[in-house]
DSSP file (Angstrom, degrees, kcal/mol; ACC not computed):
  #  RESIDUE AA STRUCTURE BP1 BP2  ACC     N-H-->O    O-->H-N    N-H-->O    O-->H-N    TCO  KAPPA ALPHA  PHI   PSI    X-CA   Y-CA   Z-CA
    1    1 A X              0   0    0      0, 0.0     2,-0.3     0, 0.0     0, 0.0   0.000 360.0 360.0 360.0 118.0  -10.5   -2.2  -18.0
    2    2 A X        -     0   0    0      2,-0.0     2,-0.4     3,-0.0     5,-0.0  -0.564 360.0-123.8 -79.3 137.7   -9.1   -5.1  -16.5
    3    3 A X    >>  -     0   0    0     -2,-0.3     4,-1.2     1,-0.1     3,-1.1  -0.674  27.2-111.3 -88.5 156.7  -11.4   -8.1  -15.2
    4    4 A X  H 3> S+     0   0    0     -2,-0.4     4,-0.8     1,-0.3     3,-0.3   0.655 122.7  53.8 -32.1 -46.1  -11.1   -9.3  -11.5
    5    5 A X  H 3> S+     0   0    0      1,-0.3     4,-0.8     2,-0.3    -1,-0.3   0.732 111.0  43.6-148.9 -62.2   -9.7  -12.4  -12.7
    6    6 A X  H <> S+     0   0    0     -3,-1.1     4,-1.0     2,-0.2    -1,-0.3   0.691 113.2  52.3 -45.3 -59.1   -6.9  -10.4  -14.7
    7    7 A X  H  < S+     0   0    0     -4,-1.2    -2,-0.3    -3,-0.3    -1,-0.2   0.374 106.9  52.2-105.1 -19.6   -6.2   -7.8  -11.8
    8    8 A X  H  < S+     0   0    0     -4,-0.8    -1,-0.2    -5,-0.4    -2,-0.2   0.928 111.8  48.1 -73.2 -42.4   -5.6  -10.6   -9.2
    9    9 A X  H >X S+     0   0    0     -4,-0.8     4,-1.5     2,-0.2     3,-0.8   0.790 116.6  37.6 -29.1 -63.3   -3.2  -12.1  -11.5
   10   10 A X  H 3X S+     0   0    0     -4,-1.0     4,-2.7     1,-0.2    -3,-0.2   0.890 121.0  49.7 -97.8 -60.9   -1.2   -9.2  -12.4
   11   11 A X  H 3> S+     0   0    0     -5,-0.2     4,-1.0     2,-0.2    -1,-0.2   0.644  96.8  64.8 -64.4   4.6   -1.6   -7.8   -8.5
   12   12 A X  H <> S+     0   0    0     -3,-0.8     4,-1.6     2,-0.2    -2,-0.2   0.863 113.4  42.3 -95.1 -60.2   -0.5  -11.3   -6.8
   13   13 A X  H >X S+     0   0    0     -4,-1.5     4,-1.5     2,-0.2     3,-1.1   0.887 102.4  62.0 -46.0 -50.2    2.9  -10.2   -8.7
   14   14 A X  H 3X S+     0   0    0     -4,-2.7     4,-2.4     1,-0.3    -1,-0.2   0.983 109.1  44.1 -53.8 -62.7    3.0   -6.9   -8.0
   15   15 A X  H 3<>S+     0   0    0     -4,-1.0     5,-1.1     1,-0.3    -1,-0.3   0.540 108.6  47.8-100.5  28.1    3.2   -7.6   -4.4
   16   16 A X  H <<5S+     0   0    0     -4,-1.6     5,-0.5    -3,-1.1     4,-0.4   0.872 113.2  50.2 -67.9 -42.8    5.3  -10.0   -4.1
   17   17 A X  H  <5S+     0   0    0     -4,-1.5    -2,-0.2    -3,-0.2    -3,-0.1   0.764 133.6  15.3 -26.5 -53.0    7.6   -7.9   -6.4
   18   18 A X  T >X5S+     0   0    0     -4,-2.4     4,-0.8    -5,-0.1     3,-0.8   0.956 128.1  38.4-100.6 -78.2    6.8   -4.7   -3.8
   19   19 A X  G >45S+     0   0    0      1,-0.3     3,-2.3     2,-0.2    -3,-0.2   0.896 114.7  50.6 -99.1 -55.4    5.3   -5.4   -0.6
   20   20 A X  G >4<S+     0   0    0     -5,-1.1     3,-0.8    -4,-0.4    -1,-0.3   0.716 101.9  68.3 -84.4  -5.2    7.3   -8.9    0.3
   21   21 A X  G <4 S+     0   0    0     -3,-0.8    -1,-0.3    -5,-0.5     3,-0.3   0.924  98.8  56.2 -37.1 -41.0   10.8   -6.8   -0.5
   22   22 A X  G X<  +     0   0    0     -3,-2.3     3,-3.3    -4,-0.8    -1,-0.2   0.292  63.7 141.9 -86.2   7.4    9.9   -5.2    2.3
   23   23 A X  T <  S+     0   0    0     -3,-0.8    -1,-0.2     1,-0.3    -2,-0.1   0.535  79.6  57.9 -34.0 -39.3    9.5   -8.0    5.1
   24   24 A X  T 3  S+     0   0    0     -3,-0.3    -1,-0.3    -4,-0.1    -2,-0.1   0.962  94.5  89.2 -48.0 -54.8   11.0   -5.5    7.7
   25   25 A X  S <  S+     0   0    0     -3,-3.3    21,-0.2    -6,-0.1     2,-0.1   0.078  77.4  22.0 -32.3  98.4    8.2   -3.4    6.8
   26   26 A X  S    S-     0   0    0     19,-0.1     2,-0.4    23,-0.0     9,-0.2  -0.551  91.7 -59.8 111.6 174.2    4.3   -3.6    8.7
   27   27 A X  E     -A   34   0A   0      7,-1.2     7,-1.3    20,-0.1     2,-0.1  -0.711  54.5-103.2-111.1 162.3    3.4   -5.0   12.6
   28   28 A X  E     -A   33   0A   0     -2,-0.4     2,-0.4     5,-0.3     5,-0.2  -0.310  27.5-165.3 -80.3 143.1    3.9   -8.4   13.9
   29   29 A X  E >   -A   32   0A   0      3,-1.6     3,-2.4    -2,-0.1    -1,-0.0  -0.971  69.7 -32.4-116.8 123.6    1.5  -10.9   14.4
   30   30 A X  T 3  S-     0   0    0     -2,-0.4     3,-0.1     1,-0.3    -2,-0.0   0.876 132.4 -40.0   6.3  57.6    1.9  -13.7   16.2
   31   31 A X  T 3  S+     0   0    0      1,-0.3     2,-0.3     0, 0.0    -1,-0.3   0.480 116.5 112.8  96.9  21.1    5.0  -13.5   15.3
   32   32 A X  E <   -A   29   0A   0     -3,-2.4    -3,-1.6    -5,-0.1     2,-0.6  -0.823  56.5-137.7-116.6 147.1    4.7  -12.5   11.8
   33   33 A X  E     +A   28   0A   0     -2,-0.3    -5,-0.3    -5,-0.2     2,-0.2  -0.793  29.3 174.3 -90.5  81.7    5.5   -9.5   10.1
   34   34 A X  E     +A   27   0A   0     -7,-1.3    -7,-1.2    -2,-0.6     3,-0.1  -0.779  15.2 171.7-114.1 139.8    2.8   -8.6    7.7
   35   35 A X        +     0   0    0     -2,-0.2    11,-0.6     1,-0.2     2,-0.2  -0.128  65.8  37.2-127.3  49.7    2.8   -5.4    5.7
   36   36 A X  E     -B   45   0B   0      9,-0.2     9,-0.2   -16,-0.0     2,-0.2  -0.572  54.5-166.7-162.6 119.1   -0.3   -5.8    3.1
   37   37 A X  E     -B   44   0B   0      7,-3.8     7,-0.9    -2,-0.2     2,-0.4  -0.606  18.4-157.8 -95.6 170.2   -3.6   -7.3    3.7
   38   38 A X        +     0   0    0     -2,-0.2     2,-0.5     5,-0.2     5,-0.2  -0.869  16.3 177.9-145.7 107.5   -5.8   -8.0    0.2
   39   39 A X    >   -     0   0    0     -2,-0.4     3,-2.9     1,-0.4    -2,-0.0  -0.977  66.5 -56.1-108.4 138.0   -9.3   -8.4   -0.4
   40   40 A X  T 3  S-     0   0    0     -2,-0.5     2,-3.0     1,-0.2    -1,-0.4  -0.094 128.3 -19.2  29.1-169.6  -10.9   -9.0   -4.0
   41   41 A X  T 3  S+     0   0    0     -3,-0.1     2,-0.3     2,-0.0    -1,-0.2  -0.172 120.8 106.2 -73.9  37.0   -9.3   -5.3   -5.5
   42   42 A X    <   +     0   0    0     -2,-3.0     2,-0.3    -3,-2.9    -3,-0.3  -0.807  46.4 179.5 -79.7 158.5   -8.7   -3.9   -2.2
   43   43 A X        -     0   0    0     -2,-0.3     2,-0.3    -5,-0.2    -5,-0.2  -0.765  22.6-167.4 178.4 158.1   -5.7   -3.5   -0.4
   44   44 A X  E     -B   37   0B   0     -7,-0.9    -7,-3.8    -2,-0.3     2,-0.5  -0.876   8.3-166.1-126.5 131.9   -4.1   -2.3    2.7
   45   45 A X  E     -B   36   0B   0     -2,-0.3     2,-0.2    -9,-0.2    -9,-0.2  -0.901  21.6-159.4-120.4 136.0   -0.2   -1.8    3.0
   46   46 A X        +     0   0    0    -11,-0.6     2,-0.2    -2,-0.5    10,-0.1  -0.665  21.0 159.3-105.4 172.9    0.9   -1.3    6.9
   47   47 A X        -     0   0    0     -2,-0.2   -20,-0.1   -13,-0.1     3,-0.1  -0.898  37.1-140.1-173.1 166.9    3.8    0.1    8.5
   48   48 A X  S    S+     0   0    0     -2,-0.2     2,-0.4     1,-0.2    35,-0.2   0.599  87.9  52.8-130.4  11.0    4.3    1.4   11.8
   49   49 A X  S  > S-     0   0    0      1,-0.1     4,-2.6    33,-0.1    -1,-0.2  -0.966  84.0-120.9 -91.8 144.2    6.6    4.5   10.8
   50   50 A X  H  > S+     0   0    0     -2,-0.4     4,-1.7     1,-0.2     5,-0.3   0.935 110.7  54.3 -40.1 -51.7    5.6    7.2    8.0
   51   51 A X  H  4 S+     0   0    0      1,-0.2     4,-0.2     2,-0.2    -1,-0.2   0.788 101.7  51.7 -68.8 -29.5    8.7    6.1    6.3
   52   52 A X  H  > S+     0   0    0      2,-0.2     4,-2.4     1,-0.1    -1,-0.2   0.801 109.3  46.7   7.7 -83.3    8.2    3.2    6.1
   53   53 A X  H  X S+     0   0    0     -4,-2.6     4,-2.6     1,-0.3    -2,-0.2   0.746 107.1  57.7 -71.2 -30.3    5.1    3.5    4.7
   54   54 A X  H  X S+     0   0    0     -4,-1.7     4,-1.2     2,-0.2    -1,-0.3   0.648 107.7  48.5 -61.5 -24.2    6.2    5.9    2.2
   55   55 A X  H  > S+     0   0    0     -5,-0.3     4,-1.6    -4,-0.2    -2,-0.2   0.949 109.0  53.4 -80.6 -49.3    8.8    3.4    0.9
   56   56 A X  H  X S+     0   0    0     -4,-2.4     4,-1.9     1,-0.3     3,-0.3   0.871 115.2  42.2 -54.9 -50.2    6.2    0.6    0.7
   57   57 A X  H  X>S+     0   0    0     -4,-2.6     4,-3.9     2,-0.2     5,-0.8   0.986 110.7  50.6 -30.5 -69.6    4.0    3.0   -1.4
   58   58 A X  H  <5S+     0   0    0     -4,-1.2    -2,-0.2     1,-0.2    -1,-0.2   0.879 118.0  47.3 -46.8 -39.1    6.8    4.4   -3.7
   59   59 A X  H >X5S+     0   0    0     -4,-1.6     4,-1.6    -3,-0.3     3,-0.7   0.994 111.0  45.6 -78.3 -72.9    7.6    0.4   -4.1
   60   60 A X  H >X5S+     0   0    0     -4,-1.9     4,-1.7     1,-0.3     3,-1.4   0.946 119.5  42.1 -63.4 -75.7    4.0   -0.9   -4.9
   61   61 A X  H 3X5S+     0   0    0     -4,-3.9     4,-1.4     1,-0.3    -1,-0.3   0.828 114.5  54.4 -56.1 -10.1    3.3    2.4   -7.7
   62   62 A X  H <><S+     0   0    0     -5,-0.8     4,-1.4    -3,-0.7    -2,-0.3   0.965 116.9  32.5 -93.4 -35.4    6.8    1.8   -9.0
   63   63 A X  H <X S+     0   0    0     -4,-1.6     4,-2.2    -3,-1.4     6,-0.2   0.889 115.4  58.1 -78.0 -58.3    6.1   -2.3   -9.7
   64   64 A X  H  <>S+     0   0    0     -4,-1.7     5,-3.8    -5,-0.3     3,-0.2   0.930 101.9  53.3 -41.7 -59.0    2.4   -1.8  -10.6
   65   65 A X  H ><5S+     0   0    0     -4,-1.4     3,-3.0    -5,-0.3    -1,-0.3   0.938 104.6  60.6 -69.7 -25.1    3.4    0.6  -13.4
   66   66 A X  H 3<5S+     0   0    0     -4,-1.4    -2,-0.2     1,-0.3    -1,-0.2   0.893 108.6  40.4 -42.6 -41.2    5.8   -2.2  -14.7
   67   67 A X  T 3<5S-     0   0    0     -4,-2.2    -1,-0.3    -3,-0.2    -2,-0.2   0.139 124.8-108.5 -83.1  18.0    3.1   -4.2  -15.1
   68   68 A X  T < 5S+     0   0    0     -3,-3.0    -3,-0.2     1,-0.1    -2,-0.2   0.773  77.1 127.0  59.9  22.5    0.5   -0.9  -16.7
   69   69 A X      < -     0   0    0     -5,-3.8     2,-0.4    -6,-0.2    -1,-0.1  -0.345  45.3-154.2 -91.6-153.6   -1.5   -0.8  -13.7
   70   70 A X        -     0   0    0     -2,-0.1     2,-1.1     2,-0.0    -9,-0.0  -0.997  14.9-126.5-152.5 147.8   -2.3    2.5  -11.7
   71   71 A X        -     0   0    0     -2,-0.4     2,-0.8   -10,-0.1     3,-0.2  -0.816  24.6-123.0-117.0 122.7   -3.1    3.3   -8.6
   72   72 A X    >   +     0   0    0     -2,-1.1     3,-1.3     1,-0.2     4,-0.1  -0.434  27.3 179.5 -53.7  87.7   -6.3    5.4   -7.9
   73   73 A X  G >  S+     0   0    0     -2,-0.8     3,-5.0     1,-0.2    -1,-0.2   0.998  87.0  51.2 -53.4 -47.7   -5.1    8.5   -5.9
   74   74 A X  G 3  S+     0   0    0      1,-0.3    -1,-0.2    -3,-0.2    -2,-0.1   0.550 114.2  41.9 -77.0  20.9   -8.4    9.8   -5.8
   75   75 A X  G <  S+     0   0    0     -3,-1.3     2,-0.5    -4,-0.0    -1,-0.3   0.275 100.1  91.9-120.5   3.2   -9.8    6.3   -4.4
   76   76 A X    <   +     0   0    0     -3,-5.0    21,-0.8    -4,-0.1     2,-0.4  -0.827  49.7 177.1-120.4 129.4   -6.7    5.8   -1.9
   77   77 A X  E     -c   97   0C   0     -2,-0.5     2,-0.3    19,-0.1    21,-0.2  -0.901  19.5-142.2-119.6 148.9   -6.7    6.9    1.6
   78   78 A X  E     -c   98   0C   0     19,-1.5    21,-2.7    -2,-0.4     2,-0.4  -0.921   7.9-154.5-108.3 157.4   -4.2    6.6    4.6
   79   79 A X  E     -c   99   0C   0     -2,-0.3     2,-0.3    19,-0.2    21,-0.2  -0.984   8.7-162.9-139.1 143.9   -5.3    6.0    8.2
   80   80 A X        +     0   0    0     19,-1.3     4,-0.1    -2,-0.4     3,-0.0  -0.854  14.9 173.2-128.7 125.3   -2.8    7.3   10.5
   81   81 A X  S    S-     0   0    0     -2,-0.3    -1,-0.1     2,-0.1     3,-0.1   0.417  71.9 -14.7-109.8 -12.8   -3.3    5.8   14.3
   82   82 A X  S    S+     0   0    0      1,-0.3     3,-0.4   -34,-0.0    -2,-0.1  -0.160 117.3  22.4-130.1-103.0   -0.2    7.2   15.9
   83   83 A X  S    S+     0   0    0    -35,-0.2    -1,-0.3     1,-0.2    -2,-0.1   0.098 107.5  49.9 -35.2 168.5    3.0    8.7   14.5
   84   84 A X        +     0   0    0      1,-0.1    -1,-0.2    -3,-0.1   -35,-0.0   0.483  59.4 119.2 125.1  -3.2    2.8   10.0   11.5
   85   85 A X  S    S+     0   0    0     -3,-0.4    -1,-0.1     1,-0.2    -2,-0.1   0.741  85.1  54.5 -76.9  -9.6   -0.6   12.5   11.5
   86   86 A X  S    S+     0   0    0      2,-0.0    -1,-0.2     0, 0.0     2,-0.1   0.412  98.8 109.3-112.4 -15.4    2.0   15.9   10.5
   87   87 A X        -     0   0    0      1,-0.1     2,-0.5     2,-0.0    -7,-0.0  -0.433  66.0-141.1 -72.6 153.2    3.1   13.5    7.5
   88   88 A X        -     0   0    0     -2,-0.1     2,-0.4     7,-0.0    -1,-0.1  -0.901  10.1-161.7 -66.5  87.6    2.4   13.6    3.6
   89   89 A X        -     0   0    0     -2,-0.5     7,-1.8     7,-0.4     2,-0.5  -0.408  11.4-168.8 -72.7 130.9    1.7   10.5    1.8
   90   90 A X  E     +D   95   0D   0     -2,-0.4     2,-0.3     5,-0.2     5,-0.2  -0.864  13.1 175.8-124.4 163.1    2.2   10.8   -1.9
   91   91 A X  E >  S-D   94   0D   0      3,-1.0     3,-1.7    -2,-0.5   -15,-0.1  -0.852  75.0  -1.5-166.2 114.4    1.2    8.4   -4.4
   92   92 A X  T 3  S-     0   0    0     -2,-0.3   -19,-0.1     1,-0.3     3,-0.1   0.942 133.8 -58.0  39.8  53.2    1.7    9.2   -8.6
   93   93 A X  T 3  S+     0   0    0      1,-0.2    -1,-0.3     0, 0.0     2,-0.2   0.543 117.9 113.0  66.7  20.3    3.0   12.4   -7.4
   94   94 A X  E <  S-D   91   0D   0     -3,-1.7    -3,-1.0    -5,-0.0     2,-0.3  -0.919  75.9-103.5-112.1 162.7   -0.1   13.4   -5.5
   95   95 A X  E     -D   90   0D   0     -2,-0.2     2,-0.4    -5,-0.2    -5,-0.2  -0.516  30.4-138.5 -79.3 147.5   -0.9   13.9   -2.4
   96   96 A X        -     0   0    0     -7,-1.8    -7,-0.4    -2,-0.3   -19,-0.1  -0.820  31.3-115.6-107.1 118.2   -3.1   10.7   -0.7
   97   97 A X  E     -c   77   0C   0    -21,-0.8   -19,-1.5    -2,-0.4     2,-0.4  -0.106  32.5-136.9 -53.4 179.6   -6.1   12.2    1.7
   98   98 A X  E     -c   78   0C   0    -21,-0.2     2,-0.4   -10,-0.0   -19,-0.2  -0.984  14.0-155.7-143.0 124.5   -5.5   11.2    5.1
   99   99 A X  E     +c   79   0C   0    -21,-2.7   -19,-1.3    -2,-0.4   -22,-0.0  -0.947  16.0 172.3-121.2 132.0   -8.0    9.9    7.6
  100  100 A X        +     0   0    0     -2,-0.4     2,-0.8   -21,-0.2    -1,-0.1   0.338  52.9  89.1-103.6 -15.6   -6.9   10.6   11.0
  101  101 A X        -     0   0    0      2,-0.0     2,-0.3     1,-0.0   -20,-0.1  -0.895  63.1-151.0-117.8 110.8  -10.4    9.4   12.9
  102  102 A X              0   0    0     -2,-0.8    -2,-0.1     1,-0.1   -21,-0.0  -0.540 360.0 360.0 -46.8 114.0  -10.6    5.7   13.8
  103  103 A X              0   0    0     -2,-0.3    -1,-0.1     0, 0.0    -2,-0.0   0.441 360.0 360.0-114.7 360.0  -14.5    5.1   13.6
């Protein structure tokens, strides 16, 4: 068990390491490209193609285990708002549930 404290630390590397490789990667904001938002031991990696998003994944589990962490399939979900709904997201060589309904 890692403490918050610990897991911010170790996850402020991981993405830069992962997520800001990717700068192409996620949608524009005023004029910005951002592809991972973070709160406390959430986070959310954007794209606006499936393949994309699949590299940004593949990147993020592949850095993370450098550092021993894991990523929780069975706590990680994608939500698909266009493209992308016929895809398979995989994450530590399982498949990542999909929610498809914007609530």
């Amino acid at each position: 068990m890692v403490s918050p404290l610990s897991f911010n630390c170790f996850f402020e590397e991981v993405m830069r390491e992962s997520a800001d490789e990717f700068s192409c990667i996620g949608v524009t904001v005023s004029g910005r490209t951002l592809n991972n938002l973070r709160y406390v031991d959430d986070i959310v990696l954007t794209a606006t193609m499936p393949t994309a998003l699949q590299q940004l994944i593949d990147k993020v589990v592949a850095v993370s285990r450098d550092y021993g962490l894991e990523i929780s399939t069975w706590k990680t979900k994608v939500m698909v708002t266009s493209e992308g709904r016929d895809h398979t997201f995989i994450c530590n060589g399982e498949a990542i549930e999909q929610d498809v309904d914007v609530e």
